[in-house]
Every structure is written in C-alpha cells, then in structure tokens.
N, C-alpha and C positions, 0 to 999 in steps of 0.2 A: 574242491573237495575230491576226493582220490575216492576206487571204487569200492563198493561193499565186499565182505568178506565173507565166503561158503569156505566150512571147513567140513571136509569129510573125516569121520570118526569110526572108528571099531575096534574089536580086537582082531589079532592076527588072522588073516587068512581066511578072510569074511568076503574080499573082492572089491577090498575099498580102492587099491588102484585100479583095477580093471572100470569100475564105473568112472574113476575119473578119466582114463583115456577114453571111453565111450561118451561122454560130456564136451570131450575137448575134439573128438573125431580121429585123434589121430593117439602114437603107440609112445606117452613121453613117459608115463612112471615105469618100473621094472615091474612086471608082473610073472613071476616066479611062483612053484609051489610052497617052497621054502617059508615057512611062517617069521613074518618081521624083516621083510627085503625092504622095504620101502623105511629108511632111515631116519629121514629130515622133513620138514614140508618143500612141499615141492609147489608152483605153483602155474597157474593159468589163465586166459583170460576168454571167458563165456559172455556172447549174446544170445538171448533165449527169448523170443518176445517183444524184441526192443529192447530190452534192460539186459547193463551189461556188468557184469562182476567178477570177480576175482575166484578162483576156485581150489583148496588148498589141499594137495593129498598127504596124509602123515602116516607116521608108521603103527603096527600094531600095539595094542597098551596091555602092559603087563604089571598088572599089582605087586606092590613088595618084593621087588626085586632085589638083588643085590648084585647084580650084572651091571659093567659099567656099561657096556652097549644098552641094555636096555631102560637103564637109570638116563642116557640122552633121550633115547627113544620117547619115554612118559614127558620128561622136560620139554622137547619139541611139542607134544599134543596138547601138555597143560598151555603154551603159549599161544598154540593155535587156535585152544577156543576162547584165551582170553581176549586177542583179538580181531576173531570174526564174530559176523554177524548176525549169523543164521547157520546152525550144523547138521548136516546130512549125517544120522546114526548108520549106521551098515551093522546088520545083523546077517546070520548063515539060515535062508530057509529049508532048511537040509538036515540043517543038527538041531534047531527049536533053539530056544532060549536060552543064553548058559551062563555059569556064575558070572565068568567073567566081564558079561553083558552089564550085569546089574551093578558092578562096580564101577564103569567105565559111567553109566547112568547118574550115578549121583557124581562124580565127578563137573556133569555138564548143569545139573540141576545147581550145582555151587554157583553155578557159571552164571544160572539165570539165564543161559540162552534160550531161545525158539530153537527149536527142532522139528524135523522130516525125520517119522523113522520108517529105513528105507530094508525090506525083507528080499536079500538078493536069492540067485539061485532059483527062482520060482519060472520056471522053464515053461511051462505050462499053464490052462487054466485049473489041471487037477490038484496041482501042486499049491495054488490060492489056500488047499484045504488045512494047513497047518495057521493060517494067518493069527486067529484067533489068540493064537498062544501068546503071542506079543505083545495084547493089549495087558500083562501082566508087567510088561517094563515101566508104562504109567506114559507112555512117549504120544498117546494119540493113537488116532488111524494108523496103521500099519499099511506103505505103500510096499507092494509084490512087485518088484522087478529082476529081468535078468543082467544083469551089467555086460555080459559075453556076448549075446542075443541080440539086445537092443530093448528088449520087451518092457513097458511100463516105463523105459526112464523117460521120455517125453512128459507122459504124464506127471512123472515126479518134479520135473523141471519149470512145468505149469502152475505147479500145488507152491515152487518155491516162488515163481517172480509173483503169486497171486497176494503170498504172504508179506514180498516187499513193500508191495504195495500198499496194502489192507493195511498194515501195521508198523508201515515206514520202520520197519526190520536193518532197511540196509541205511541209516543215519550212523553219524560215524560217533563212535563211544569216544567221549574227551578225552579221557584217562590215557588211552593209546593211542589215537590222531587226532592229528591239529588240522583243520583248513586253514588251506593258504591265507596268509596274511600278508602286512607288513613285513614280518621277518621271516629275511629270508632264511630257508630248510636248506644244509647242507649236506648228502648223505656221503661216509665214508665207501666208497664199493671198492674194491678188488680181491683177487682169489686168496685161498687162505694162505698165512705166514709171509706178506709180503710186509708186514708191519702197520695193519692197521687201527689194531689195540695199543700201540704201543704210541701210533701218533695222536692220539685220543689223548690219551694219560699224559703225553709233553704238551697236549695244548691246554689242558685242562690242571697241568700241575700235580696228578694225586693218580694214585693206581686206581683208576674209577672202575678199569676193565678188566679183568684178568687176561695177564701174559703168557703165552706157551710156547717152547717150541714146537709142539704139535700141531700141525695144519689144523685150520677149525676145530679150539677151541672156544670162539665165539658164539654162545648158543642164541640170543636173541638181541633184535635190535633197540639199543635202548638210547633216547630223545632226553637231550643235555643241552639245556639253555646257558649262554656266556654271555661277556661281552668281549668287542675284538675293537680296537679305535675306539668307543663312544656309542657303537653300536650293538644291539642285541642278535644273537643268531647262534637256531637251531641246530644242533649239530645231532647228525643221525649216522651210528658206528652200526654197520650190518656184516651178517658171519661171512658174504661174500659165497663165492663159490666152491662145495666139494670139488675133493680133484677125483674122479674116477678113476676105480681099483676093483680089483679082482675077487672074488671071496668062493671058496671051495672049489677053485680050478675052473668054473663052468658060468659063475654069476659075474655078470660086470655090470659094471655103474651102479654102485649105489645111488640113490635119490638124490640129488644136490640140490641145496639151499639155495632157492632165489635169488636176486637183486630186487624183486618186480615190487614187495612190499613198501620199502623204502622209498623207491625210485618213484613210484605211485604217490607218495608225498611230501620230496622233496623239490625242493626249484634249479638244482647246479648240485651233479656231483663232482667229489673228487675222489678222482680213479687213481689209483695206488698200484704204481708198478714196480716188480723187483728190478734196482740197474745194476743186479751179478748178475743175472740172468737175462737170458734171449725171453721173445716173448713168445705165448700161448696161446694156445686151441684157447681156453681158457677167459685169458687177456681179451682177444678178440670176441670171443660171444657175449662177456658182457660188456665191450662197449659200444656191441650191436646193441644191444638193450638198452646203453644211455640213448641211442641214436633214435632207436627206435619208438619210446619215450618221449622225444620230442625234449628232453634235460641239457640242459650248459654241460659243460665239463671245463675241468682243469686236469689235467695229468702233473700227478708227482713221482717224480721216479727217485722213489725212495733206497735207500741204506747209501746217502752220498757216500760218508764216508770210507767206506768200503771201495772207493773209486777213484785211483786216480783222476789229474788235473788234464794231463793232456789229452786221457781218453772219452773226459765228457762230450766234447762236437761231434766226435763220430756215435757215441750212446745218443744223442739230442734229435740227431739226424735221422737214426735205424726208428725210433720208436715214431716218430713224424711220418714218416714215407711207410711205416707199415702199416700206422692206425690213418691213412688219409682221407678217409671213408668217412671218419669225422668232420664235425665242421671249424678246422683250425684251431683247436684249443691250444689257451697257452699252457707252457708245461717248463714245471719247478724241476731243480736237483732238491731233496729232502732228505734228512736225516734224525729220525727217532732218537737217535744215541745224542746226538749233537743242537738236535735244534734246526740246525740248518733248515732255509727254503721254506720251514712250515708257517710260518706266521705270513710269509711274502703270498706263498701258493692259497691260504685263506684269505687274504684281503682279494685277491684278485677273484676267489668264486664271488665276492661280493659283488665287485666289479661286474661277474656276468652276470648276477641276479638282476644290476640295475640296468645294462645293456638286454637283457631279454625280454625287461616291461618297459622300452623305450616305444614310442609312436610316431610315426612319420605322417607328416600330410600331405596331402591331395597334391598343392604343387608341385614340392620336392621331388613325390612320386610320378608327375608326368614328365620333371626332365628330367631324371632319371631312364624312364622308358623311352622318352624322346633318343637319347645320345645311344641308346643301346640299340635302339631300331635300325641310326644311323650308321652305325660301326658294326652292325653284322644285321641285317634284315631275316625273319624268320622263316626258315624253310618252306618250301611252299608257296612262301608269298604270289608266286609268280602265274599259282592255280587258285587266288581268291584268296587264301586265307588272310585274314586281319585283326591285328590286335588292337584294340582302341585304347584301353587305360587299364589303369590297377588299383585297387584301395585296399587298405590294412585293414582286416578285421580278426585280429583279436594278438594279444602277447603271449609270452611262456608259454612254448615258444609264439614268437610273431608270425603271425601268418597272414597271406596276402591272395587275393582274388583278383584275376586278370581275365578279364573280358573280351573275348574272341568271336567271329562267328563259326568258328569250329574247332572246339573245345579238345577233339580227338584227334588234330592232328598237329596240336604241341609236341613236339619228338623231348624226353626226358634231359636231354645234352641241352635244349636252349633254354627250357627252366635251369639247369646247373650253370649257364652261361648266366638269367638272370639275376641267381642269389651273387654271382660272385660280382653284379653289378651293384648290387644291395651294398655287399658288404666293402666293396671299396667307397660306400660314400654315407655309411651312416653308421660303419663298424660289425655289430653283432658276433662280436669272434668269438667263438667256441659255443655259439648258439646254431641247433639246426633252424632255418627257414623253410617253412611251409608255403609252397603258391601251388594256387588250384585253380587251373584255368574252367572258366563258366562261359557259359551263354550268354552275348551280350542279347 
C-alpha cells in the first residue's frame, strides 16, 4: 500500500507553497508574490513522527472562472482532494476571512475530507488575536502558524500524524488506489508530448485519453484495467513532467507535476522517450525517480516510425549509456502511429513484475557469495573485515541483508560488484536491488 495523501489547499497567495517548503525543509515549490504561481500539484515526501506521507502543494482556487489557466488550476485542486487523505486548509492571518475561503470550504466539505485549518502569517503571539474569526469557516480549531518563520508548523504537523492515527485518516480510498495485488500496476511516466496518451489509446483501442499537441495536456492519472495474453493489468497513464518556462520575464519554473503519485503504486514503469530527440534534464530526473522508488522499468523510445532503420543501434545505444544509472532495463523501438514495440515493450513490464517478486534461497545465495568472495575479496579484508552470508528479505523491489562484522566499511563499488553478481545468476533486469549490509 503506497503512502497517504496531505494536500495543501487555499486561495492564491495565502503561503500554501511556502508552508510546503517549510514541511519539506528545503525551497521545491516557486514561491512568488505573484498570486497563482504554483500551477500543478507538486509533490513530496514527509517523515513527521515516524509516519511518513506524501505532501501535495496546488495552485491557488479561483471560482467561476473562465480563464483557461485558471480553469487547470481549480481541475488540478478538485483532483487533489479527491485523492488525498487528509487536507491542510491555508488561510491569510492578515486579511481574516474571505469570500473566497468559504467557497474553497465547501468545495472540500463535498470532499468529506478531514481537515487542519491552518491560519498562516501569525508571526507572533499578538497576532493569535484574530484567530477566532476562523471558527466561522466551520473547519475546527484554527491552527496559527507562520510558514516563513517556522512558527507553529511543528505543532500543526503533530495535530496531522495525531489524526492519522486516531482516525486511520491515512487508509487508502478504493475508488483511487488499489494496494498491490496480484496484478501487476503499470504506470505510463515520461515528460510531456513524448506520446503517452497516445500509447494508452493504441493499447487500449479507443480515444480513452485526450490527445494534444500541447505539452501537458494530461490533467490527471486515470487507472484502466485490460487484459494483455490472458492476463489482467493495471495500466496507470500520468501527465508526466512540466517542462519549465518562463512567465513575465522574472518567474521560472512553474510547478511540475509529479511522477511520485503513480509511481507510489505502481510495480514496473514504462518510461517513454522521444527517439527524434536527444535526451533531457527532464528524461533523467524522472528516471532518477523510478530508480529512486525502488520500480522495474522498461524504456520505449517511442515515435519509431519517425526513425530510420540504420539509425536505430546508434539511438539503442545513446539512451543505454546515458540512463546507465538504471538497473539494465530492457528497451523497446515503439510507435503510437503504428503500433510497433507496444504490445512487445508491455508483456515484458510483465515480465519484470514477475522477475521483481522472484525469491532466492539461502543456498543459491551462499554460492553465489561463495564465487564472489573468491573472484574479488572485499576490501579491507586484509584489516578484519568479514562477510559471512546474505538472506533475501523482502521483493518489489528484492532486497537483501548481508551480514558483516563492520557494516560501515562495505565501500558502495562492492555492493554494485554484488548486485551485478545477483543479476548474472538469477536475472532481475531492469529491477534495482537493494543490499544493506548489518551486523552479524
């Protein structure tokens, strides 16, 4: 089960980014004076307590609009409390209460969410003196904090994981995630217009998705069951990543839309790359995120037919040697227009779904370690250190526990010596491996 969901909520220019980089410690959303800088949900991941969740910052909500910017804007925030789990309100302790509060209010009340409503701007203990007015939104306690400062968010952070707990808040709503099962979750991820609406729609047979040439037009990730061979699987199409851009000369990066949601429950993505194009800033951070994740991958490098025959080995090759930081995935020619690669490049995330819950035993894994001892001995050896064995605890990904008496001086180079002992004799391709050497 993937983790719960905090979304932060308000209208423009309340300080709902600024509390989320003060949540997250460091400076990810744009925080601007500019009212409605922050676009898209953005996301993060918080430990508070022990309890660790997802923390979602959106743009400011603006009623009745007829702006198409800010017609995404409301569509992003309506999806955001559809599904989290618990929503931090952000009000201005400065300005009091204001229409637009109370619309945003019943908004979340459709929602049925739990709510924290959270009174930013209270700089001080004089400034608590406005608190009162808030008990008119109907939201509860009014928590005072300053999100700039620091002041109060601890506390609000306590009052949230009190509530997880108290009211098992953070279980996951069926209607929008599924815990892992048998079937395996497949999540579409790459940046926007490399065609991944479009390979939805050819696998799927039916315009399920709308198509644009506009970079992210994909506004939320939406979970389509098939079947592929005889077997059932989840298939999850996400907007992938904004490309950051410029806006009145002075503002850059808008907010960019996650992978983290998807990626949080599915088992093996597949990464979608354009092969007209060289690869990205872009490319690569989100397949630091599959990596990071601990997810399968398959890489499709999509729009084949756009691509010469004889140019494919040297495309096959640039995207291999650049993303190497992976763990081996294999990787399809695909093509939207054609068909091509898509049906091959899905059986095979299958493939890694059932290679990522594979399990090794105890003897395989001592000759294994046995031949690897023999054929490079571990650094150090020569000053005590000694590895005695290893046992598998746990899949998706697999990870393994290797028993030392000094845990701290595995140098990182002979863990990556022993995954690629791993994977020449029991496979795991395009799954990362996890070993955490312990204390015998």
């Amino acid at each position: 089960m993937g983790l719960p969901i905090v979304a932060i909520l308000g209208r423009p220019n309340v300080g709902k980014s600024s509390l989320f980089n003060r949540i997250l410690r460091k400076r990810i959303a744009i925080v601007e004076g500019t009212p409605g800088v922050t676009r898209d949900r953005n996301y993060g991941e918080v430990d508070w307590g022990g309890f660790s969740f997802l923390i979602v910052d959106t743009g400011g909500f603006i009623p009745k609009t007829e702006e198409e910017r800010e017609i995404l804007v409301n569509d992003q925030i309506d999806y955001a409390v559809r599904e989290s789990d618990l929503v931090i309100f952000v009000v201005d302790g400065k300005e009091g209460p204001h229409p637009l509060d109370f619309d945003l209010v019943e908004l979340v009340r459709k929602k049925g969410k739990s709510t924290l409503l959270a009174v930013n701007k209270v700089d001080n203990a004089r400034g608590e003196e406005v608190l009162s007015e808030f008990f008119t939104l109907g939201l509860g306690t009014p928590h005072p904090i300053s999100a700039l400062q620091g002041r109060g968010v601890g506390d609000l952070l306590d009052e949230l994981v009190s509530l997880f707990r108290k009211e098992g808040v953070g279980r996951r709503n069926s209607e929008f995630r599924t815990p892992h099962s048998v079937l395996p979750r497949i999540a579409i991820v790459g940046r926007p217009n490399v065609g991944k609406s479009s390979i939805v729609n050819k696998i799927l047979g039916e315009d399920r998705l709308i198509v644009d040439p506009v970079p992210g037009t994909t506004r939320d990730s939406i979970d389509t069951h098939f079947r592929l061979n005889g077997k059932e699987v989840v298939l999850v199409d996400t907007a992938g990543l904004k490309r950051k851009t410029k806006m009145k000369g002075t503002l850059e990066g808008l907010s960019t839309l996650r992978t983290l949601g998807s990626l949080e429950r599915c088992d093996v993505a597949l990464f979608v790359l354009d092969g007209t194009e060289t690869l990205t800033r872009q490319d690569k951070r989100i397949a630091s995120l599959i990596q990071d994740r601990g997810k399968g991958a398959v890489l499709a490098i999509n729009k084949a037919d756009q691509i010469e025959e004889e140019d494919r080995e040297g495309i096959w090759f640039f995207f291999q040697r650049e993303l190497d930081f992976l763990a081996s995935p294999p990787i399809h020619f695909t093509s939207a227009v054609t068909g091509e690669g898509i049906e091959n490049s899905l059986l095979t995330t299958i493939e890694i779904y059932e290679e990522a819950g594979k399990e090794v035993g105890p003897t395989e894994l001592a000759e294994v370690l046995v031949e690897a001892r023999r054929k490079h001995p571990p650094p150090l050896s020569g000053k005590g250190l000694r590895i005695k064995q290893w046992r598998q605890k746990g899949v998706r990904p697999p990870k393994f526990l290797l028993y030392t008496n000094q845990p701290d001086l595995i140098p990182p180079t002979y863990l990556q010596y022993l995954k690629r002992k791993l994977r020449e004799r029991f496979g795991f391709k395009g799954i990362p491996i996890e070993i955490k050497p312990v204390k015998m």
